[in-house]
C-alpha positions in Angstrom: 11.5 3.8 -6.5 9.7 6.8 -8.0 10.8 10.6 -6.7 7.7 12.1 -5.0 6.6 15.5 -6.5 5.7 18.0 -3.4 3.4 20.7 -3.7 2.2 23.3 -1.1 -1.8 23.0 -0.8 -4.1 25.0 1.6 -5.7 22.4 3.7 -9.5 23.7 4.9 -10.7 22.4 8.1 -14.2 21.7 9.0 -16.4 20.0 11.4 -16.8 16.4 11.6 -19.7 15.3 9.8 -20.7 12.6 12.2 -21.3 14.4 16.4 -19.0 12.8 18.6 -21.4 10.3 21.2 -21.9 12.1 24.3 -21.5 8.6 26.1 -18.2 7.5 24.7 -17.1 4.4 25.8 -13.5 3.4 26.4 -12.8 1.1 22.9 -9.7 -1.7 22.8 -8.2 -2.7 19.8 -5.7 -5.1 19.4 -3.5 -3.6 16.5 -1.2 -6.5 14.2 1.7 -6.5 16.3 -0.5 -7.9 19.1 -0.3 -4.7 21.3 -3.8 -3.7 23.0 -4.4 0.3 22.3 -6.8 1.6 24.6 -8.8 4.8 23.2 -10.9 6.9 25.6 -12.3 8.9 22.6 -12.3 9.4 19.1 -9.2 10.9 17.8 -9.2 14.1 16.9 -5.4 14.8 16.1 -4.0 12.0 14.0 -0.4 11.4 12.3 0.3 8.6 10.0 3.4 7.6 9.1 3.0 6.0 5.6 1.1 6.5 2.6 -1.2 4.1 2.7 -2.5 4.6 5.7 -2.8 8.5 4.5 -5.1 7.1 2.0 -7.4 5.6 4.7 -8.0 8.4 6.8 -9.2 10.0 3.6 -11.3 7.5 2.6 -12.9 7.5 5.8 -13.4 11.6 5.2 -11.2 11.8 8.4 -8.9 14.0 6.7 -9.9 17.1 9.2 -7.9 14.9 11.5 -4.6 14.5 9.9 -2.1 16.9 11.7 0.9 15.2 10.5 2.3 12.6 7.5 5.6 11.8 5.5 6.8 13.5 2.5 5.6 10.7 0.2 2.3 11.2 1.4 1.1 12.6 -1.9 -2.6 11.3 -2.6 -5.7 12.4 -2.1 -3.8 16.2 -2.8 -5.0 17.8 0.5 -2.1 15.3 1.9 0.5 17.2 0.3 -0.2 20.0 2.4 0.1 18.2 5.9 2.5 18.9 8.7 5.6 17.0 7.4 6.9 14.5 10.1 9.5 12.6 8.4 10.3 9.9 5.3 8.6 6.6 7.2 11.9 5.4 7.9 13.4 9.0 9.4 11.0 10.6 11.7 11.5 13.9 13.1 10.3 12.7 17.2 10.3 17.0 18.4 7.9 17.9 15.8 5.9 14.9 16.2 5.3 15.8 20.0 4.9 19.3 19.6 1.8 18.5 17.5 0.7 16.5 20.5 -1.4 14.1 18.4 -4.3 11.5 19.7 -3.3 8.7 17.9 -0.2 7.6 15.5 -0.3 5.0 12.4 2.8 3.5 11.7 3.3 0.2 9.4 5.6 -2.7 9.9 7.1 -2.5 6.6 7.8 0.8 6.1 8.5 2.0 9.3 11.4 0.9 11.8 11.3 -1.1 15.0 13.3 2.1 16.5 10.9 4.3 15.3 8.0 2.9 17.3 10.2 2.0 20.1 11.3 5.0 20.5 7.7 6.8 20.1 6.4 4.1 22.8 9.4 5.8 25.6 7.9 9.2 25.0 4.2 8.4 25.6 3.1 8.2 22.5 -0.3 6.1 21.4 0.6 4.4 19.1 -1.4 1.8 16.3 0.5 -0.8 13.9 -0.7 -2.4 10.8 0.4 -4.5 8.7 -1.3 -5.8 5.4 0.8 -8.2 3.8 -2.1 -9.2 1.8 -6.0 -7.7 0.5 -7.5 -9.4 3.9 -4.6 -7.2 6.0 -5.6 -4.2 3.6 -9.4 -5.0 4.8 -8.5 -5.6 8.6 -6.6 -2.3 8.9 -9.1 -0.5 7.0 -12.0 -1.8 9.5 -9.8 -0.6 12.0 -9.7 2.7 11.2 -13.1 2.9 10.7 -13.3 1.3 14.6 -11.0 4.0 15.4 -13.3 6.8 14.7 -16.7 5.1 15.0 -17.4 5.1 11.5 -17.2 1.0 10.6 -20.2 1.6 8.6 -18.9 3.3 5.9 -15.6 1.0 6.6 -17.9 -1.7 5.6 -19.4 -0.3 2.7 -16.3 0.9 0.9 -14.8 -2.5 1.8 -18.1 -4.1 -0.3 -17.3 -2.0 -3.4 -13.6 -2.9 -3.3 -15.1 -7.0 -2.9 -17.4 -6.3 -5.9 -14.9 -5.4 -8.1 -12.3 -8.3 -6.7 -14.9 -10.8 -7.0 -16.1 -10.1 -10.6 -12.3 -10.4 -11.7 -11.7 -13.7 -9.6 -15.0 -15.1 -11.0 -13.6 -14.2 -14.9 -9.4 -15.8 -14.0 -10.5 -18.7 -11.7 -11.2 -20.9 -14.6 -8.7 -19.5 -16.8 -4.8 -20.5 -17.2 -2.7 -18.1 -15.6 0.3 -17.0 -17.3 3.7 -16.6 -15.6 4.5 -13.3 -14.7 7.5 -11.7 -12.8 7.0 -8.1 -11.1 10.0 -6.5 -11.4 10.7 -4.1 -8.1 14.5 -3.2 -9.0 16.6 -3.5 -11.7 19.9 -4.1 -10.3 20.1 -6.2 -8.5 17.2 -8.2 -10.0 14.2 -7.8 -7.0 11.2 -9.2 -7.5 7.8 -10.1 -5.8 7.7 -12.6 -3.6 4.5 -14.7 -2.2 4.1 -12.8 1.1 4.3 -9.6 -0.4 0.6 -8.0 -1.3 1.4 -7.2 -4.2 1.9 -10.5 -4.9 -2.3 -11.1 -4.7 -2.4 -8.3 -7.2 -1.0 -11.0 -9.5 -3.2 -14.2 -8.3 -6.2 -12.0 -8.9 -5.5 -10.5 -12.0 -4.8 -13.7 -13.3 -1.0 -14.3 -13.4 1.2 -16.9 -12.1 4.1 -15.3 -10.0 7.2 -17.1 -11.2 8.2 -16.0 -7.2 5.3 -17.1 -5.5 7.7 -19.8 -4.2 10.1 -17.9 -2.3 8.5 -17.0 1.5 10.8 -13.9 1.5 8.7 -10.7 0.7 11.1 -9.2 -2.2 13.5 -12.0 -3.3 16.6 -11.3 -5.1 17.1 -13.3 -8.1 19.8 -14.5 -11.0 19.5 -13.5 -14.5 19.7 -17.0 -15.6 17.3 -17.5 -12.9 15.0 -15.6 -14.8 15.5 -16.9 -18.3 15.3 -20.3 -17.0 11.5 -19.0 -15.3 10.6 -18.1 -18.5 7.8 -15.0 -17.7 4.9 -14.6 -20.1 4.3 -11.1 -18.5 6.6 -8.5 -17.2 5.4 -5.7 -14.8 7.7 -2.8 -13.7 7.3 0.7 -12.2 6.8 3.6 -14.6 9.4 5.3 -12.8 12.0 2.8 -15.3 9.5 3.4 -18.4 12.4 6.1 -20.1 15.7 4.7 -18.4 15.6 1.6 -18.8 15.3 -1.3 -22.1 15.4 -4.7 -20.2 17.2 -6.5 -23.8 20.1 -3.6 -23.3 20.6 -4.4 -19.3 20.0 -8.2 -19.8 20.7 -8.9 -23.9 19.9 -12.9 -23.0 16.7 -11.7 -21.9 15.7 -11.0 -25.6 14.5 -15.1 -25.7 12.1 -14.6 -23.0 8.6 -14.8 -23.9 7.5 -11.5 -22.6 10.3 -9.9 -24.2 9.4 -11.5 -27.7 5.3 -10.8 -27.5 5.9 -7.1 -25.9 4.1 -8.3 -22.5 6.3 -5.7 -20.6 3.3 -3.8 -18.5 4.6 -0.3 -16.6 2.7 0.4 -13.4 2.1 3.2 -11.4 3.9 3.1 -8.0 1.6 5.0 -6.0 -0.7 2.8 -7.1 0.7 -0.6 -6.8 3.3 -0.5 -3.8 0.6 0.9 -1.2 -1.2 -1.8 0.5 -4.6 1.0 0.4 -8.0 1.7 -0.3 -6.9 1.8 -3.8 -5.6 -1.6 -3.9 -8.8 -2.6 -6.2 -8.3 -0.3 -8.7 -4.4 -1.8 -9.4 -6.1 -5.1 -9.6 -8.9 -3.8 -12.4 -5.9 -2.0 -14.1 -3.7 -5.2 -14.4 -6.6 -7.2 -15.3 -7.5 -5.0 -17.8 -4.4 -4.8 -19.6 -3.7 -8.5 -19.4 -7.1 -8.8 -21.0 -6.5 -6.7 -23.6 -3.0 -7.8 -25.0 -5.4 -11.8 -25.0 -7.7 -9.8 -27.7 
């Protein structure tokens, strides 16, 4: 996985745009591990724990409320300037309470069962999400907008991310889909599996995951495994783009259709391994290279 780059950045903080209700009433939401999170009022001190849901709290212009996030918390750029809290799977529980937040996000995924255990014994509020796919992406994103009163513009920006996935589904749905094998790691050879959301990046782009029958999220496969799956498409992380030639690694490799047409696609990480409110655009980019390799 790519290194994160992190620069200091002056964070300004400035009123909320929308006035708190002077009748608040108590909310419940029930996050996606099932747990019922009671909220008396609209956060004002947030953490979140992984980038993605980082992401969120700026697309919801909720940024004013961030008061701690993860080192790899590196996009929209005022995020780089956050309170650091830990790496999503080490979290630093002293610095954490002495910021006394409202509110903590935390994944599934990318965060550990001890974490939020462990959070949860020292009175911590604490929500979960956990988007395997775009429908979890929309779900924790209405959340958040929930969260702070602001499902409105939720709503809305989840419209413009649906008008973009729809025009693409509407242009593959009739179309063959080509195999295609999104390539996590190297060595050992981990791929995308069907219950990972990047594996809808795929469907919708139009591509045929050659792992879509695998339930585990990041399968681990053989390199005759591979040969024998035959990918028309290869997508990996830009991160390999100067270190690594797949034919030099894997010489058999060199009879695999992607390998022969030059269908080996580099991605951005940022933008493809975070189940966010930039999920869209990964899909557009995909599609539009796909599309443009048919011409």
């Amino acid at each position: 996985m790519k290194k994160y780059i992190f620069l200091l950045f002056a964070i300004l903080f400035s009123c909320r745009q929308n006035p708190k209700p002077l009748n608040y009433k108590p909310d419940t939401l029930v996050d996606d591990i099932g747990v019922s999170i009671k909220l008396n009022k609209i956060p004002e001190k947030v953490i979140t724990l992984a980038p993605n849901l980082t992401e969120m709290i700026y697309e919801l212009n909720e940024g004013n409320t961030l008061i701690g996030n993860t080192k790899y918390c590196n996009y929209p750029k005022e995020a780089k300037s956050v309170e650091k809290v830990g790496d999503m799977l080490s979290v630093d529980y002293e610095k954490i309470v002495s910021l006394k937040p409202d509110l903590i996000f935390m994944t599934v995924v990318g965060n550990s069962k001890q974490s939020y255990e462990k959070l949860k014994a020292l009175g911590e509020k604490v929500f979960v999400s956990n988007p395997t796919n775009y429908a979890g992406i929309k779900k924790t994103f209405l959340d958040m907008g929930k969260i702070f009163h602001k499902e409105k513009l939720a709503l809305q920006k989840i419209a413009k991310w649906d008008s973009v996935i729809n025009k693409i589904n509407n242009k593959t749905k009739n179309q063959k889909h080509p195999k295609a094998m999104f390539l996590v790691a190297i060595k050992p050879i981990m791929l995308v599996g069907k219950n990972s959301f990047i594996n809808d990046i795929l469907t919708i782009a139009g591509l045929q995951n050659i792992a879509s029958d695998t339930k585990v999220n990041y399968p681990v496969f053989s390199r005759e495994e591979v040969l024998k799956r035959n990918p028309e498409y290869i997508i990996l992380f830009k991160s390999n783009s100067n270190s690594i030639n797949l034919k030099s690694v894997y010489p058999e490799w060199k009879n695999i259709n992607a390998i022969k047409k030059d269908h080996v696609i580099f991605v951005d990480a940022d933008l493809f391994a975070r189940p966010g409110p930039r999920y869209y655009l990964a899909v557009e980019f995909l599609y539009n290279k796909i599309h443009r390799q048919h011409k």
